[in-house]
BALUM-919695 format. One record per residue (C-alpha): z, x, y; residue in one letter. Coordinates in steps of 0.001 Angstrom, whole numbers, padded with zeros to 6 digits, always signed. Layout:
<pts>
ZXYa;...
</pts>
This chain:
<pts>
+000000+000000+000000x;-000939+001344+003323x;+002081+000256+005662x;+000326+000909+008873x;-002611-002236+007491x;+000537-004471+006266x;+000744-007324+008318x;+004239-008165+007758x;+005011-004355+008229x;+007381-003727+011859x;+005344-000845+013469x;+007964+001546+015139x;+011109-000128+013160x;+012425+002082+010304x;+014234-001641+008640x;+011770-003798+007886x;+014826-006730+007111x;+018256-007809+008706x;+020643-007842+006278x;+023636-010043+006087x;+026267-008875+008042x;+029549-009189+005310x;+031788-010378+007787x;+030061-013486+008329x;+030589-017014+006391x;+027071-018297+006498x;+023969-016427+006703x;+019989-017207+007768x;+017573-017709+004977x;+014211-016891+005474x;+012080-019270+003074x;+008881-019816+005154x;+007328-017879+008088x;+007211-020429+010323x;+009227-021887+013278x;+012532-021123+013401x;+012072-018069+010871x;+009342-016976+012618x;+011443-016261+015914x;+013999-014589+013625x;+012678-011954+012069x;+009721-011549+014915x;+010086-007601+015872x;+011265-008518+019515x;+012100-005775+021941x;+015215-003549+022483x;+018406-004894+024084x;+020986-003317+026215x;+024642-004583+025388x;+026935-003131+027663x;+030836-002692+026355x;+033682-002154+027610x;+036284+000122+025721x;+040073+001322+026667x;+038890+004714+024921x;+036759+007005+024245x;+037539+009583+021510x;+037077+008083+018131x;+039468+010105+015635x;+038822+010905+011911x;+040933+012401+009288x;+038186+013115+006782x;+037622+015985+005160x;+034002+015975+004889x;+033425+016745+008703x;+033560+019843+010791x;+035112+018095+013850x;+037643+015341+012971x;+037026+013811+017412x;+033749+012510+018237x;+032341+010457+021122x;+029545+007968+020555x;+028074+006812+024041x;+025715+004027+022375x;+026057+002322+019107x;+023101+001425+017356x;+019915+003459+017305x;+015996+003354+018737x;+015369+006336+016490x;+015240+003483+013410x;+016217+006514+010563x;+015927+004127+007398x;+018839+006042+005781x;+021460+005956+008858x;+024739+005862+007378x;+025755+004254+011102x;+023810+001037+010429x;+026961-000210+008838x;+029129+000262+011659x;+026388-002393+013908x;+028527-005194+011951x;+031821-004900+012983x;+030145-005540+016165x;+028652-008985+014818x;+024925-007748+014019x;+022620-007053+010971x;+022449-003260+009466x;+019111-003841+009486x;+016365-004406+012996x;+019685-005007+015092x;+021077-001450+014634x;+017092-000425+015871x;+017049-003588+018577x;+020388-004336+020015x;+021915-001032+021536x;+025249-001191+022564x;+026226+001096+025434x;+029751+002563+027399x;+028818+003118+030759x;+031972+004241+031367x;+032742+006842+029021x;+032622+009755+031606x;+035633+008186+033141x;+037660+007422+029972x;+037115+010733+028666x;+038499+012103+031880x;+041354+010063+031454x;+041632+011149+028121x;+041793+015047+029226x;+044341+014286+031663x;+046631+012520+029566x;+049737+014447+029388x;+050056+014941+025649x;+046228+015842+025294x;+045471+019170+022930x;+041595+020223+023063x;+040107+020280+020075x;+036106+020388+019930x;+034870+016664+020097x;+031071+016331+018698x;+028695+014208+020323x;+026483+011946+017827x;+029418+011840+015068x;+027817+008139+014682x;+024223+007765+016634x;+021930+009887+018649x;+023337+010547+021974x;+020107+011621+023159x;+017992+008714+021478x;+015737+007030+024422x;+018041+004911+026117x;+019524+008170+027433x;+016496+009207+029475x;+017270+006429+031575x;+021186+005781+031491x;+022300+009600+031445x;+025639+008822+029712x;+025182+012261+027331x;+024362+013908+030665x;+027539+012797+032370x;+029756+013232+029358x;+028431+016876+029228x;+028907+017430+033198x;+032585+016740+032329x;+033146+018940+029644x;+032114+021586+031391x;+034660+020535+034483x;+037869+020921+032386x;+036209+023637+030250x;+036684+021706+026998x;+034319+022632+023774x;+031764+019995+022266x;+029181+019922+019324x;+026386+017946+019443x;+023837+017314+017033x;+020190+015087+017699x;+017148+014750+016631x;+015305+014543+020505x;+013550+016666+022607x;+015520+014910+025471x;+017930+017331+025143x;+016492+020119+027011x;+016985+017832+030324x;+020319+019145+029840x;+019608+022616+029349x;+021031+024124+032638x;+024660+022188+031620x;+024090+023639+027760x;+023724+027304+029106x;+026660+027213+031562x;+028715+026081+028439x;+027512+028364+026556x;+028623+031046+028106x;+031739+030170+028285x;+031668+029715+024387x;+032293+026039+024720x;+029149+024390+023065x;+027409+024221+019771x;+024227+022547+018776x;+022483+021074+015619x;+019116+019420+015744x;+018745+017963+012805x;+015044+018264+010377x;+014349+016965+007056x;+010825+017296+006756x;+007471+018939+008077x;+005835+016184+006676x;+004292+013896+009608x;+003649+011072+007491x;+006652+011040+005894x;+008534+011191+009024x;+006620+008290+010492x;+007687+006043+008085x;+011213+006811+007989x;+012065+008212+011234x;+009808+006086+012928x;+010863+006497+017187x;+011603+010127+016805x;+009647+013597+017959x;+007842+015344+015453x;+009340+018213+012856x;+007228+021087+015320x;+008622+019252+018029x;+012216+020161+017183x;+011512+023124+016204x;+010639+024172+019553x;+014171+022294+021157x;+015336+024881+018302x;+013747+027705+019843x;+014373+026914+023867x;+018047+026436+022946x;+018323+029700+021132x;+016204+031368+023414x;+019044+030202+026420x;+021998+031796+024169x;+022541+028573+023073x;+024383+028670+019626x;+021936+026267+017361x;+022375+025449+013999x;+019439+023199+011836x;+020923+020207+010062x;+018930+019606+007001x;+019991+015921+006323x;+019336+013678+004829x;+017960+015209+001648x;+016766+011837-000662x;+015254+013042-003951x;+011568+012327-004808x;+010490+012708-000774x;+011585+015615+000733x;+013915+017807-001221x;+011212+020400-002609x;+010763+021215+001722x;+014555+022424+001918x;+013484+026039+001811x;+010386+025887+004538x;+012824+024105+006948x;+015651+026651+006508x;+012763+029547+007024x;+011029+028170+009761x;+014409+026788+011589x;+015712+030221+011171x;+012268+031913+012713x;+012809+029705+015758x;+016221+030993+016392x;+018587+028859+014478x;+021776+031099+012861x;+023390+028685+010416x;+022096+025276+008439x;+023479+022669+006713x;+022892+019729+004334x;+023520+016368+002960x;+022303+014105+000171x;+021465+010691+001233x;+024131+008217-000234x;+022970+004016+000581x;+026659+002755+001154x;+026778-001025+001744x;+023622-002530+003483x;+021482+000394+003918x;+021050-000105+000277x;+019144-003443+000395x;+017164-001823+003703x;+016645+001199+002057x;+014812-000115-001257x;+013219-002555+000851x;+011513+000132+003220x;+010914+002369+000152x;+009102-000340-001865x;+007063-001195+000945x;+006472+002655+002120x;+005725+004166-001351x;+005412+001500-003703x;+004049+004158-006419x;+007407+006485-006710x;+010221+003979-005534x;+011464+004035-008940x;+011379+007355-008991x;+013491+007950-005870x;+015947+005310-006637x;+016829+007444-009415x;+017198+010346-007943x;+019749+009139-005578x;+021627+007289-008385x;+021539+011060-010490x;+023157+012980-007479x;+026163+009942-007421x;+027243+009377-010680x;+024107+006518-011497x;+024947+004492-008190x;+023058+004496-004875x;+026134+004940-003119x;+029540+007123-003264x;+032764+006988-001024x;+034741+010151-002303x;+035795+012634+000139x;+034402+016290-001176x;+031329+014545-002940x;+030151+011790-001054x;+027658+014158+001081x;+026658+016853-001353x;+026824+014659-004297x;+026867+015269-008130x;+025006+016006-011525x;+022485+018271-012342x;+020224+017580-009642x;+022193+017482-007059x;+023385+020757-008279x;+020011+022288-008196x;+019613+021070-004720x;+022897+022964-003813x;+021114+026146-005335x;+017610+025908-004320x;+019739+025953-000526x;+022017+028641-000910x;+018808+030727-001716x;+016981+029743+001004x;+020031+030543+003124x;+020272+033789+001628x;+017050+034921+002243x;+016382+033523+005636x;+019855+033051+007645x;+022134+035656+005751x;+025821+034911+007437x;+025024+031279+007963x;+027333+030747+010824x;+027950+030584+014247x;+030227+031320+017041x;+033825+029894+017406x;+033912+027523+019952x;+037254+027981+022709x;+039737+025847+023053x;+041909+028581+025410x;+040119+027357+028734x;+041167+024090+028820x;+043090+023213+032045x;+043108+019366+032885x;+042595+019205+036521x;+045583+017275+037824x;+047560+020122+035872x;+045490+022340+038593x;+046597+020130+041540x;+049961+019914+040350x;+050728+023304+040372x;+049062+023411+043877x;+052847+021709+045164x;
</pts>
């Protein structure tokens, strides 16, 4: 089946489906394209939601992550990634995992301000905080709302380290910020690549810039000292884990020091979107893939355990573990980069304060 000549295919959505949100009683039931079904699932444009939090810093305790404090400007995605583990996290907010996570984007306008309240609490301790611990904090609704870009403007004020990781070219709007960071050793960033293939990418990262594309971001960061690592994620059996070693090689050419990876796990709806979009998008190795994914966690799609859930299980997920430590080997040797400092951190009314 050719997707792009598939009438009922969304061009530029990743889900092709909403999927019922589990907190909800009753549910819509499309039986015939017509009418009312008709405006449901129609592809309709992107919506802004504006919210309205008391905070800012969301706070993990999980193992699996480098940086347990992360900040998350929008919720929900343009990019449309078919595998987003964050399309669950669109229904505690009352929408579908599916074309609302792509359509319905909710946004903090005023997360500059809470996170400068947060800094000046009195109990604060700086710890690194990573940008995009959920969604894209550079996906398009940033070029015109600048959240990222005031968020970054006030790290750099209190001198307080953040990660970041995306998968747009918008970043290098923010360049000038990145390098004054960087130099103080307060910034780290991962763009993240899981295939060279253009069709591929198309398909299942359907709003995003292309593999080269990144590859350059790669290179302009690096080339500005800034510290850039390549996240290889997600890796889904049957599509693109044989590329692993050309995107370790070719991220490491372009500057980037250290890489990383994750299996794709399909945890609650992304599931049903997943092997919807995969059916429709390859029809002739779905199977295939399926079963891949269910070999790397224990025969199911999905997996929950801390210390497995991303780098999963079996014998091919074990091979996938091997094929990267070789290309690691061979093409980024030490694999890691710089320390970010938590030692400059001085919350500004502190300053004043001590002016009296």
């Amino acid at each position: 089946m050719d997707i792009g000549k598939n009438e009922e295919y969304f061009k530029g959505r990743g889900a092709q489906i909403n999927t019922h949100n589990k907190f909800f009683k009753n549910k819509y039931v499309c039986e015939h394209i017509e009418g009312l079904d008709e405006a449901f699932l129609e592809n309709s444009a992107t919506q802004i939601i504006e919210t309205h939090p008391k905070h800012i810093i969301s706070k993990s305790d999980s193992p699996d992550l480098r940086h347990l404090r992360s900040i998350n400007p929008y919720q929900g995605c343009e990019h449309g990634c078919i595998y987003c583990y964050a399309r669950n996290a669109h229904e505690y907010w009352g929408y579908s995992a599916g074309l609302d996570f792509e359509r319905k984007i909710i946004v903090k306008k005023q997360c500059a301000d809470l996170l400068e309240q947060e800094f000046n609490n009195r109990n604060y301790e700086p710890l690194p905080i990573m940008l995009s611990g959920n969604t894209d904090c550079y996906q398009p609704v940033e070029r015109k709302l600048r959240l990222t870009q005031s968020l970054l403007k006030v790290f750099l004020k209190y001198r307080h380290p953040v990660s970041i990781i995306s998968k747009n070219n918008l970043i290098l709007r923010d360049i000038e910020l990145l390098k004054e960071l960087a130099k103080l050793q307060l910034v780290h960033v991962a763009i993240t690549i899981n295939s060279l293939d253009e069709d591929l990418r198309q398909k299942m990262e359907p709003r995003t810039v292309t593999a080269m594309g990144r590859m350059k971001v790669i290179k302009q960061l690096s080339d500005s000292g800034i510290p850039v690592m390549l996240m290889c994620a997600p890796i889904i059996p049957g599509l693109n884990s044989d590329e692993m070693p050309s995107l370790i090689e070719l991220a490491a050419k372009h500057g980037a020091t250290a890489a990383s990876y994750t299996i794709v796990r399909l945890n609650g709806a992304i599931a049903e979107i997943f092997k919807d979009w995969i059916y429709k998008a390859y029809p002739d190795r779905a199977d295939k893939v399926l079963h891949g994914i269910a070999s790397c966690h224990g025969g199911h799609l999905n997996d929950s355990q801390f210390g497995r859930r991303m780098t999963g299980e079996g014998i091919l997920a074990e091979s996938i573990h091997q094929l990267f430590k070789l290309a690691i080997k061979r093409f980024m040797g030490e694999n890691k980069l710089p320390e970010l400092r938590t030692d400059l951190f001085i919350p500004l009314k502190g300053k004043q304060m001590g002016l009296f």
